[in-house]
N, C-alpha and C positions, 0 to 999 in steps of 0.2 A: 430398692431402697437407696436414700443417697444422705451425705451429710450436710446439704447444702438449707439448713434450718433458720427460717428465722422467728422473732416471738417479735407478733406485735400488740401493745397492748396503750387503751386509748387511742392518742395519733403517735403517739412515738415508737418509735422500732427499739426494741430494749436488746438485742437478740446478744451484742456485745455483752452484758452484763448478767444473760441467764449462765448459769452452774451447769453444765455440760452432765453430770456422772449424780445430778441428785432427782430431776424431774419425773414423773411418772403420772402414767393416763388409765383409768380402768372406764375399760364398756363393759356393758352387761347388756345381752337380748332380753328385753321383755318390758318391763313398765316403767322402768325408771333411768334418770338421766347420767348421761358418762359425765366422769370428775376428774377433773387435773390439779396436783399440784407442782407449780414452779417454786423455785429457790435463786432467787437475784443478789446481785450484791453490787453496792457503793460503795467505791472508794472517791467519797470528797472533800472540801476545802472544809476546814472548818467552821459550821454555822450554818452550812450548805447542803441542799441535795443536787447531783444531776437529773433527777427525776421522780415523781411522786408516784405515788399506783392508790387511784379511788375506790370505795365500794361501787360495784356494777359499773365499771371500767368494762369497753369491750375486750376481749383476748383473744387472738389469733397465731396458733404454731402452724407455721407453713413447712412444708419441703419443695422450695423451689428447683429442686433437681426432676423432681417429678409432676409437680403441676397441681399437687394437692394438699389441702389441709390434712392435719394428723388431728386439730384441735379446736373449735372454735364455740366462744358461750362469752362468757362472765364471769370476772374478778366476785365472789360472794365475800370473800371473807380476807382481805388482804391483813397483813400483821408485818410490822416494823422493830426489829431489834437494832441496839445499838451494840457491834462489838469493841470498837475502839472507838475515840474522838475523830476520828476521820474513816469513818466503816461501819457502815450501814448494811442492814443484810434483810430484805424484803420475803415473807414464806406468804404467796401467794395460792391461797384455796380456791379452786373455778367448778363452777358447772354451767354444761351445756346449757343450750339453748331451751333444752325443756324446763329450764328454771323461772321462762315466762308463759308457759302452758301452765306448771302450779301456781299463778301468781292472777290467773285467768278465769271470770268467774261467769258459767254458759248453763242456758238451760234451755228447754224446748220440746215441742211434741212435733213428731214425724207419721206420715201415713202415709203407705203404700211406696214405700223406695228403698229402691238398693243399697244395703249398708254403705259402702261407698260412695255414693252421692250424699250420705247422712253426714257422713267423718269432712266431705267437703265443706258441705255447709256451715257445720256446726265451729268448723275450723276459721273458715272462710269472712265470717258471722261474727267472728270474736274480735275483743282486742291487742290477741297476742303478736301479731306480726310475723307467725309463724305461714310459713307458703304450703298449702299441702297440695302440690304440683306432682308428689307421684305418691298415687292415690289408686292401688290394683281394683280389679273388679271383686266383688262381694255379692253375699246370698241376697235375694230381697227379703225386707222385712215387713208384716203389715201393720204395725203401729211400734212405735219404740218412744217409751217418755225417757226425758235426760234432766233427771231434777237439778235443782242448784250446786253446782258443787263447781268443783275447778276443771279445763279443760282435758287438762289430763288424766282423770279420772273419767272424764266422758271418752275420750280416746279407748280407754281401757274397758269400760260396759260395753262400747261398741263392738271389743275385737273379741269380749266374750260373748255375746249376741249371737255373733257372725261364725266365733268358731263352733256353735254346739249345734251345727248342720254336719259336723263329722272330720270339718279341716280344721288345722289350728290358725290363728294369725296372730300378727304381733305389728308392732311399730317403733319408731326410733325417731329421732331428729337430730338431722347431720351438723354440719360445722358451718353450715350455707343458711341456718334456722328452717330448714327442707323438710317436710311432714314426710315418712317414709312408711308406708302401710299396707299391708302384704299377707299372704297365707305362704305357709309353707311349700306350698306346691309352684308357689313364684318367686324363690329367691336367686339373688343374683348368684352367677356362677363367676369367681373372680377369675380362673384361667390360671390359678396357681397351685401347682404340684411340689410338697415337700416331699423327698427322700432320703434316704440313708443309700444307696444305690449310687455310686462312683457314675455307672455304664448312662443314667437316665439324664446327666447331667448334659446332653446333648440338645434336648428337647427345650423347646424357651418356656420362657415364665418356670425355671424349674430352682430349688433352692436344696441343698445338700447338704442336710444335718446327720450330726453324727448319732447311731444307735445308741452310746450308752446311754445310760441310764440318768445322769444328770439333763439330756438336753430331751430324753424322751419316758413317756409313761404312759401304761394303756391298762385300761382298766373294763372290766363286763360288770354292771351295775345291777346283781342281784337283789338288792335288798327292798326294791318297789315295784316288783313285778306283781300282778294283776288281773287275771285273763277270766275272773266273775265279775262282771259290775252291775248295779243296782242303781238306778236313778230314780228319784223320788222328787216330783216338781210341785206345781202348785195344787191346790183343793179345786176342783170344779164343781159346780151342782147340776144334778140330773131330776128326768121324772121316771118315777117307778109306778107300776098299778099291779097293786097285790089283790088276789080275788080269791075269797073264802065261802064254804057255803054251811049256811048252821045246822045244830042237830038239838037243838032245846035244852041240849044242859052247856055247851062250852059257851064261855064267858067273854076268852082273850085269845087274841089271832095272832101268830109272832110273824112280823115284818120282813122283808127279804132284804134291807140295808137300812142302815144308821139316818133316821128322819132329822135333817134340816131345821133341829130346836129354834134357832136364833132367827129365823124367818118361814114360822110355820106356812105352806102350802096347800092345805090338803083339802082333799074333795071326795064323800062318801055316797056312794050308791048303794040302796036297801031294795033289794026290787027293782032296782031303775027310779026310784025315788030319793030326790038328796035328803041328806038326813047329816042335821048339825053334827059335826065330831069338833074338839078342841085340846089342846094339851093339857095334858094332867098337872095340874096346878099341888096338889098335896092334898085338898080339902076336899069336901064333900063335891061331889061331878054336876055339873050344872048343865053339861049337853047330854044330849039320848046316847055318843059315843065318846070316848077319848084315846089320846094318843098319850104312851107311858115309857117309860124306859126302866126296865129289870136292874138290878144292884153287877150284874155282869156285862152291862150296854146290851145289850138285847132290848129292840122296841117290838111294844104289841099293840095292835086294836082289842079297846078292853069295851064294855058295856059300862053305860055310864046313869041316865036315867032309864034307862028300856032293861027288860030282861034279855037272858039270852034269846038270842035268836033261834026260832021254830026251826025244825028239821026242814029242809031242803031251800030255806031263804037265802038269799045271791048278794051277798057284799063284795063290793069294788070299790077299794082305795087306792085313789091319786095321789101321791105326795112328793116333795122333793128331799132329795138322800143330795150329799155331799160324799166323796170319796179322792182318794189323792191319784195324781198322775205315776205311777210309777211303771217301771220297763228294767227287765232284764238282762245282757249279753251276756252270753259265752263263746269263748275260742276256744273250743272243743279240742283245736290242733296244739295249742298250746298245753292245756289241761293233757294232752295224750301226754305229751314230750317230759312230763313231770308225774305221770301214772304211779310210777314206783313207791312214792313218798308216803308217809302213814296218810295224810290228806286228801291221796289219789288224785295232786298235781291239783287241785283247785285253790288259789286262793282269789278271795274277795274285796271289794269296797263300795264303801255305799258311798254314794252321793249326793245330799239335800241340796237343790236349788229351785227356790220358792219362783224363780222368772220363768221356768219353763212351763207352760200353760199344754203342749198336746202330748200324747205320748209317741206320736214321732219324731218328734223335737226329743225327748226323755231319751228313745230307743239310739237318735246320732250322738247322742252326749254319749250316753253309754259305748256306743260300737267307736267313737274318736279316742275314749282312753283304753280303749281293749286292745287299738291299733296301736298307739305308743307306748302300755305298760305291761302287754301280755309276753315280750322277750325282754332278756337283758338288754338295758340300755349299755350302749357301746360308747366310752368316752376316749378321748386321746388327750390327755395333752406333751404341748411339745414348746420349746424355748429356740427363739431364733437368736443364735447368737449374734456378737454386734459384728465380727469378722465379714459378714455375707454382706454387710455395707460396702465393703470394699470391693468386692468381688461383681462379675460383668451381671451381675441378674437384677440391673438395675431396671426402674420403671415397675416395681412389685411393693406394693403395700397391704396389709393383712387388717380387717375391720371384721368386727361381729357384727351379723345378721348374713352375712356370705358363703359361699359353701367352697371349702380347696377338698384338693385331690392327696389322700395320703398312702406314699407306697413304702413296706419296711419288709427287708428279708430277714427281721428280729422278731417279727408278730405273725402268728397265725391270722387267718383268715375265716368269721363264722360262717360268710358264706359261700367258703372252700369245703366245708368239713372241719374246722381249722387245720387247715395246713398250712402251713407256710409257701409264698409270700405275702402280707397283707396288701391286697390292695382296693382301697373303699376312697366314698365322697364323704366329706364331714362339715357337719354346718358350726360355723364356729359363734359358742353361747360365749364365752368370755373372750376376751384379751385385755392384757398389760401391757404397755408398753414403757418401756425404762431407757430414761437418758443415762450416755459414757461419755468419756471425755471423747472430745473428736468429734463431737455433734453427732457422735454416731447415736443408737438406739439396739434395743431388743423388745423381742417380744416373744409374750409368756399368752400359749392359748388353749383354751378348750374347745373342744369340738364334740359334737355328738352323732352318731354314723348313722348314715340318709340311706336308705335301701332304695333300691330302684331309680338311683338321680342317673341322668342324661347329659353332660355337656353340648350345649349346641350354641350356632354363634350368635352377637347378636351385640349390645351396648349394653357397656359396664353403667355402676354408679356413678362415675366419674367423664364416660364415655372414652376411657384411654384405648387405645390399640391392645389388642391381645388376652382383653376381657369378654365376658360373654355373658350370655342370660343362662338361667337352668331350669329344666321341668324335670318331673317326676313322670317314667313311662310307666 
């Protein structure tokens, strides 16, 4: 980190005039866009300003000590108070760049291509002026419609699409207007280790926060755990052939699935001979057969002008049933590890999504959330104070969608046994970041613990020294 900030906003460099100790920046991983607000202030002549701030004015917070943006989008919502005849005090409200992804209006059909070439496209294709230059690999899909709506809602169908093959993905847009779109199993690894450990302070990229309890907090997220899941997607229609044989008194043959009312199909063999059937209308039967539905959904082949049929006569009906896609997981190992409970360690959720069409599609949706909700979710968060600006660990900036390295000899470890010292990868869902005087900064973050990550080396998001890529072994 360094304090070498500046704020540009339209063409002018305002950076003299931002409030050092009021500014602050929230990202959030997942579908919607990071917000900033700055606090300016004017001291001018009277009748004067040194400078204006428009709606959808561009904005850029830089750390030029380090080579990178903290901040870049759009003035949304600028507001001018007056405190004195000569002071002026500007509370600038921004969001990012994904504020002309909602503002972007796409639609289209796709056949036979890689999500990722779709999110190209469809990006690509627009008029938002958004670059989607890193663009990870994706399942392929064999049709995908993207009705009218705004782009960033297609961003978002697409990364649900792509995840209910069993990975999660997400996406973000940087401060560069950079489409950034990714599964989990491709996030970048920033090459930064927070500790509370004095000895680790050797190691680069390392930052040293203290254990109490104001600058740290770790928490095991019982309360959504999950390890039955039930996925229920869309209706399909099939063909059934049920085959009865008479005996001169029965009437009505019960069906083996739910008949296809709204697009009758059906086809009746009596002997090998077709023989009219049609649905039971209420009124008197005007075919030799019909098709009925019982007061409990239960359908029959009933007789309709013909008597029953003679003992040993051979009927075969073709018809089409409709039934829903559904699929079940269990993590049995999970379920063990909670045996004791009155429940016997099973809890459930169901799932309705009308897009998924197979039930292997149904079976990855389900086995994707058994993988992320069947253990406690592992959260940390942790506040970097502003002091570590000062301090030689410069060249270190913290972004969500990233994953750091967190080591405390204050937290156990779940996958020690918990013993202590904790040391995990955590992919960080939030940060804040908060201006001090001094141009300095903090940041306040959450993370959530990645089981099985890898550091290995490779180019960061920024491409600086001493970052890296990450996979999941």
């Amino acid at each position: 980190m360094s304090n070498q900030l500046q704020l540009l906003v339209g063409n002018n460099d305002l950076t003299r005039y931002l409030e050092d100790g009021t500014w602050y920046i929230d990202q959030e991983w997942g579908h919607q866009a990071t917000t900033a607000t700055f606090y300016l202030i004017d001291e001018h002549d009277y009748g004067s300003f040194n400078y204006v701030v428009r709606p959808l004015d561009r904005i850029l917070l830089f750390d030029a000590g380090l080579g990178q943006p903290l901040f870049g989008g759009l003035v949304t919502t600028p507001k001018l108070y007056h405190e004195g005849t000569n002071l002026s005090r500007w509370w600038l409200n921004c969001t990012d760049w994904t504020y002309l992804a909602d503002k972007t209006v796409v639609q289209g059909d796709f056949l036979n291509q890689p999500v990722d070439a779709i999110v190209r496209s469809i990006t690509s294709g627009s008029t938002s002026g958004i670059h989607p230059s890193d663009i990870h690999s994706g399942p392929f899909l064999p049709f995908v419609r993207i009705p009218y709506g705004t782009l960033s809602q297609a961003w978002t169908r697409l990364t649900q699409l792509a995840s209910s093959g069993g990975t999660s993905y997400g996406w973000w847009v940087d401060e560069t207007a950079t489409l950034h779109w990714y599964a989990n199993t491709q996030v970048a690894w920033s090459g930064i280790t927070i500790t509370d450990d004095e000895n680790d302070l050797g190691n680069p990229n390392t930052i040293l926060v203290s254990a109490d309890s104001s600058y740290f907090f770790y928490d095991w997220e019982g309360s959504s755990i999950y390890n039955r899941v039930t996925v229920r997607g869309a209706t399909y229609t099939r063909t059934q052939t049920d085959q009865f044989v008479g005996n001169s008194a029965q009437s009505s043959f019960p069906l083996t699935f739910t008949v296809n009312a709204a697009n009758l199909n059906a086809k009746l063999l009596v002997n090998g001979v077709n023989t009219p059937v049609t649905a039971d209308t209420g009124g008197n039967p005007t075919s030799a057969y019909i098709l009925t539905e019982s007061v409990s959904g239960q359908w029959f082949l009933r007789t309709g002008t013909v008597p029953p049929p003679a003992a040993g006569v051979l009927l075969v009906l073709t018809y089409d049933y409709q039934a829903p896609v559904i699929a079940q997981v269990n993590d049995l190992a999970s379920q063990q590890s909670f045996s004791s409970l009155p429940n016997h360690g099973i809890f459930t959720e169901y799932i309705p999504d009308s897009s998924i069409a197979s039930l292997a599609t149904a079976r990855q949706r389900a086995a994707r959330e058994i993988t992320e909700f069947s253990v406690p979710q592992e959260q940390i968060q942790v506040k970097i104070p502003e002091y570590v600006n000062a301090d030689p660990e410069n060249g270190l900036h913290l972004r969500v969608g990233t994953i750091i390295r967190i080591k405390s000899r204050a937290f156990p470890d779940s996958e020690s046994n918990y013993t202590k010292p904790l040391d995990g990868y955590f992919f960080i869902t939030r940060n804040r970041m908060t201006g001090v005087p001094g141009k300095l900064r903090t940041y306040s973050i959450m993370g959530v613990r990645v089981n099985g990550f890898a550091a290995i080396s490779g180019t960061s998001l920024y491409g600086t020294a001493g970052y890296g890529a990450g996979v999941y072994s």
